[in-house]
C-alpha positions as CSV (number, residue, x, y, z in Angstrom):
1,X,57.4,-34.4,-2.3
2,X,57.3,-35.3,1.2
3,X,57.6,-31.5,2.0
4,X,54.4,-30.9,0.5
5,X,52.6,-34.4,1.8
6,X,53.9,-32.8,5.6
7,X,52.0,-29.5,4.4
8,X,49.0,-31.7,3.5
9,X,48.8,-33.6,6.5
10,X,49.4,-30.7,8.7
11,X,45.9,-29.1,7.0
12,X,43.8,-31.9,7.9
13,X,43.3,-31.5,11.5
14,X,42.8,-27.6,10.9
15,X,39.7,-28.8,8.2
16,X,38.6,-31.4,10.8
17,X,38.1,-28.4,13.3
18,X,36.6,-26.3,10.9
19,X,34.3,-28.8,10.0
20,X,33.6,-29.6,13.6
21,X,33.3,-25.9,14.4
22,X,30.6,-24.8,11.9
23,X,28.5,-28.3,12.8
24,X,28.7,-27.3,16.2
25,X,28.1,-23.7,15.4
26,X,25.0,-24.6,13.7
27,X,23.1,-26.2,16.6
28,X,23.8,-23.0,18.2
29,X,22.1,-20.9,15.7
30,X,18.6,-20.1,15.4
31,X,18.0,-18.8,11.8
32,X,15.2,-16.6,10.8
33,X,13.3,-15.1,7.9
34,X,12.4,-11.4,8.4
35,X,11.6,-10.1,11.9
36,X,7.3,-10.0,13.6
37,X,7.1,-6.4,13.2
38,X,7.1,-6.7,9.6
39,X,4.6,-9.5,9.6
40,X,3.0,-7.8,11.8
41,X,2.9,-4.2,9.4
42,X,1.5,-6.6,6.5
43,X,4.7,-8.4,4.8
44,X,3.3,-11.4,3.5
45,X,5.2,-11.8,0.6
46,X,7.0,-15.2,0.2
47,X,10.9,-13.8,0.5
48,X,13.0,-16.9,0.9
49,X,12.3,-20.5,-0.7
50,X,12.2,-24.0,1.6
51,X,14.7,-25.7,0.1
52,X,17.1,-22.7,1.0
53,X,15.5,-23.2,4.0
54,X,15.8,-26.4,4.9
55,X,19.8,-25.8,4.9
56,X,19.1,-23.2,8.0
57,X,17.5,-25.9,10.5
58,X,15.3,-29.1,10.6
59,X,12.9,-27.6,13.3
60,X,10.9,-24.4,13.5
61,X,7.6,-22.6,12.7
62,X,6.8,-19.9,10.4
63,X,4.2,-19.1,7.4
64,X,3.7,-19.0,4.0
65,X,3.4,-16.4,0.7
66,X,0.2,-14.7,1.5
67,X,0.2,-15.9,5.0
68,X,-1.3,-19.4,3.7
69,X,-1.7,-20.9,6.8
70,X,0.7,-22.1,9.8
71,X,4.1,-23.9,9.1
72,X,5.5,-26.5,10.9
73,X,9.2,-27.7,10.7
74,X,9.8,-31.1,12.7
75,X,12.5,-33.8,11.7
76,X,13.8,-31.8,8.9
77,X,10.6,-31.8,7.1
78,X,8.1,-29.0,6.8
79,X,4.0,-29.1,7.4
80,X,1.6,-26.8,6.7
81,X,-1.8,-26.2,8.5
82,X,-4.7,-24.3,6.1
83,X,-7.9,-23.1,7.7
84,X,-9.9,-26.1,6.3
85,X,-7.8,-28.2,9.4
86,X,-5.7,-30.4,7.4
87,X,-1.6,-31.3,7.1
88,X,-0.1,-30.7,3.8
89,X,3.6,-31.4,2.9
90,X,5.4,-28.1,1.7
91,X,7.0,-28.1,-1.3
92,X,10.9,-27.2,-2.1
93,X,9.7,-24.0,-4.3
94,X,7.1,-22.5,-2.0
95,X,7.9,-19.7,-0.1
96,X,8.2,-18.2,3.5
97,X,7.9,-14.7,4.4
98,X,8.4,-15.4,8.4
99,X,9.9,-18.3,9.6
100,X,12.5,-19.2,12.8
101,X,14.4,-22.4,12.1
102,X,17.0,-24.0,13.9
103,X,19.2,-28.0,14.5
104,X,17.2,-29.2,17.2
105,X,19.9,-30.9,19.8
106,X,17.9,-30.8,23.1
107,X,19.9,-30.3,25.8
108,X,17.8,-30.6,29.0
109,X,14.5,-33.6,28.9
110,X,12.1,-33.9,31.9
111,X,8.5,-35.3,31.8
112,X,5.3,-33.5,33.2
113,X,1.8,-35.4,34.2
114,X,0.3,-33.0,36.3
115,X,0.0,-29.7,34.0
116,X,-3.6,-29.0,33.5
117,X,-3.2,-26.2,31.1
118,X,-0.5,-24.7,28.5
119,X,0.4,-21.8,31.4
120,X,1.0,-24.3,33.5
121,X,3.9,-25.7,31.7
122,X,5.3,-22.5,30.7
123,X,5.6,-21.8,34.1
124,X,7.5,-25.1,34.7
125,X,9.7,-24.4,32.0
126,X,10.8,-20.9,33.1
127,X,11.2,-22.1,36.7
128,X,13.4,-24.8,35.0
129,X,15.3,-22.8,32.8
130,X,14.8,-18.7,33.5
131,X,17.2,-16.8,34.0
132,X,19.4,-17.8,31.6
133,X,17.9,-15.1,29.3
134,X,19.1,-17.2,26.1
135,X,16.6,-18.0,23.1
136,X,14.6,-21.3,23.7
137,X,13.6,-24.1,21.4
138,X,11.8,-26.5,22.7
139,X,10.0,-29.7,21.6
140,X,6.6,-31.0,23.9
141,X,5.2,-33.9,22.9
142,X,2.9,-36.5,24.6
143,X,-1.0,-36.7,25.0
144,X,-3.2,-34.0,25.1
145,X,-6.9,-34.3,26.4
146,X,-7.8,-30.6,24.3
147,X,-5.5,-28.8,22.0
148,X,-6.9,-25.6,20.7
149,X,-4.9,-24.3,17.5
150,X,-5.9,-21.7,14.6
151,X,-4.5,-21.1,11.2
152,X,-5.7,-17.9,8.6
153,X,-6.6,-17.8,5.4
154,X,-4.5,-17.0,2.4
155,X,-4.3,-13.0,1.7
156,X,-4.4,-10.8,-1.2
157,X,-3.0,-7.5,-2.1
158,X,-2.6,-4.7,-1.0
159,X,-2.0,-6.9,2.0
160,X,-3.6,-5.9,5.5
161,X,-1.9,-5.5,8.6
162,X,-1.4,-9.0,10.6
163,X,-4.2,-8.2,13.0
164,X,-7.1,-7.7,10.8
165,X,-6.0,-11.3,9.7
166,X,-6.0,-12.7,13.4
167,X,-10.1,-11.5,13.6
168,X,-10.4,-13.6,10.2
169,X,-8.6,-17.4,12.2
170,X,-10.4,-20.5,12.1
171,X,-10.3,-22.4,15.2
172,X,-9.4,-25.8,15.9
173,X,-10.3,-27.5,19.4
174,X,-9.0,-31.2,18.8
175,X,-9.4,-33.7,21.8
176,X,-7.7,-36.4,22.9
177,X,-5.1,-36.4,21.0
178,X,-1.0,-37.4,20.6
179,X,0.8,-34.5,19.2
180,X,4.1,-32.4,19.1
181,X,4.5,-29.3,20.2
182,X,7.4,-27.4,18.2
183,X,8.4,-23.6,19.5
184,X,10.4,-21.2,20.7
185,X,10.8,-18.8,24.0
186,X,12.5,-15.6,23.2
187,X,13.5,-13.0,26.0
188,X,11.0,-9.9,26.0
189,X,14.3,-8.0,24.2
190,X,14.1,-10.0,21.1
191,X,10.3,-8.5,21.1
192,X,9.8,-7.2,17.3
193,X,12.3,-9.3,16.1
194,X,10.3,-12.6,17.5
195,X,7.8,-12.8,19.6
196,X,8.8,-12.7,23.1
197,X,7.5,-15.4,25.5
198,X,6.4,-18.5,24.4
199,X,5.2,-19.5,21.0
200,X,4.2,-23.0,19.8
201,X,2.8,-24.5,16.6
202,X,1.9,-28.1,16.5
203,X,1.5,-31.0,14.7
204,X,-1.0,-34.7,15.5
205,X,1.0,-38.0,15.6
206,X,-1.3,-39.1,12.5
207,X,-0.3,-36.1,10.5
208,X,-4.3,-34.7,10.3
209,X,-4.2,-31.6,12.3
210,X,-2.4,-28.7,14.0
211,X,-1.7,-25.3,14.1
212,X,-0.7,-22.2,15.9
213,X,-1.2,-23.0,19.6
214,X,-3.4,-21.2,21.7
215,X,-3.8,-23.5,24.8
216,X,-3.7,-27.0,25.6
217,X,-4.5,-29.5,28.5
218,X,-1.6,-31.9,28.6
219,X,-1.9,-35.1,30.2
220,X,1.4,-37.0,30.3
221,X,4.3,-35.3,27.6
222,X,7.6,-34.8,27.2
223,X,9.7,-31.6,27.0
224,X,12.8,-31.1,25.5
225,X,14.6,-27.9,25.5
226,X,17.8,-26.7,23.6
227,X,19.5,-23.0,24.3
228,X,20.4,-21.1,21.9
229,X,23.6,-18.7,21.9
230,X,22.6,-16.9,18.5
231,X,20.2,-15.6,16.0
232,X,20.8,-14.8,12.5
233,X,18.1,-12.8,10.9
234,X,18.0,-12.7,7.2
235,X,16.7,-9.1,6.3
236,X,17.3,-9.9,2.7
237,X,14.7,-6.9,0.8
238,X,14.6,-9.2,-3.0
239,X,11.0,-11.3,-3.2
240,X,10.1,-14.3,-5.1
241,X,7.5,-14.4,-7.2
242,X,4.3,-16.4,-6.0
243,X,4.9,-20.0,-6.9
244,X,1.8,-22.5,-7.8
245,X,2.5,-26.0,-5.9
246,X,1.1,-27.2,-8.4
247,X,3.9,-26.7,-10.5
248,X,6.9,-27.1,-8.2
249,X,9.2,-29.7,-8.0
250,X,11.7,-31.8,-5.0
């Protein structure tokens, strides 16, 4: 008996580790749905569900089944942005087939005031953190005197290829406003797996607006940036069938 409670005991610190290992392994990670070039080629079929998701990372962007509008992950719950401007919740069911995901633990925080345009803090961001060369996410948030996003419209088959979708965007310019940026940098060696530079979707403080970035005009904000050692790229070929929201179900 007390053989086998030394045996016991002697397991607990290795199951501490390992439990310590894969939490830390995990804010590491950056997990992703699919790659760009095959959004890009016209795969817009939903492939992976959000509640599988939401096990993979509490912050991200992404899309939807039939590229119905511009997803948002931020605090561990997920946003979407249709091309009539308004923030819908996302339900467990629904289906992504792009998405990039990840357990936001910033690691580096500075604040800017004297950006005048999106370029402008890229720049301070690269001068900041370049040439590390690892995958970026990064969280701006703050005020923002213009914020020009886009979402497109829901697609039906046979599916076109992404850029005949671009020409179709509706365009958001939404002015003076408090809002979080949520995105990634990617080196230009991840290009056609991500894209490479920076890319940003965002969400409004109130919850009524967003999109995919396409410039902005900060005023005061807040950036905070974690490096990522990994990516883990789910190629998976199986497809779920389109799901009404109707009809799914938390």
């Amino acid at each position: 008996m007390l053989s086998l409670l030394l045996r016991t005991l002697a397991v607990v610190p290795f199951l501490l580790f390992c439990l310590s290992a894969s939490a830390g392994g995990r804010s590491e990670t950056i997990f992703q749905v699919s790659t760009l070039d095959a959004l890009i080629e016209g795969d817009f079929a939903g492939r992976m569900r959000f509640r599988k998701l939401a096990h993979r990372g509490d912050f991200g962007l992404g899309t939807f089944d039939r590229l119905d509008g511009e997803m948002v992950a931020l605090g561990g719950s997920f946003y979407r942005v249709r091309t009539d401007g308004a923030v819908y919740p996302v339900e467990a069911c629904e289906t992504t087939p792009f998405a990039a995901v990840t357990f936001f633990a910033p690691e580096t925080s500075f604040h800017l005031n004297d950006a005048a345009t999106c370029a402008d803090v890229f720049s301070e961001i690269e001068s900041r953190m370049l040439p590390s060369k690892l995958p970026l996410a990064i969280q701006i948030e703050g005020q923002f005197s213009k914020l020009e996003t886009r979402s497109v419209p829901v697609q039906s088959k046979p599916y076109p290829p992404l850029a005949t979708v671009i020409a179709q965007e509706t365009l958001f310019d939404l002015y003076d406003v408090e809002a979080t940026l949520v995105g990634f940098w990617f080196p230009e060696t991840f290009g056609g797996i991500n894209a490479a530079g920076f890319h940003f979707h965002a969400l409004t403080d109130d919850m009524q607006a967003g999109g995919h970035v396409l410039d902005c005009n900060p005023g005061r904000i807040r950036i905070e940036i974690d490096a990522k050692k990994k990516l883990v790229t789910d190629l998976a070929s199986g497809r779920s069938q389109t799901v009404n929201p109707a009809r799914c179900s938390r």
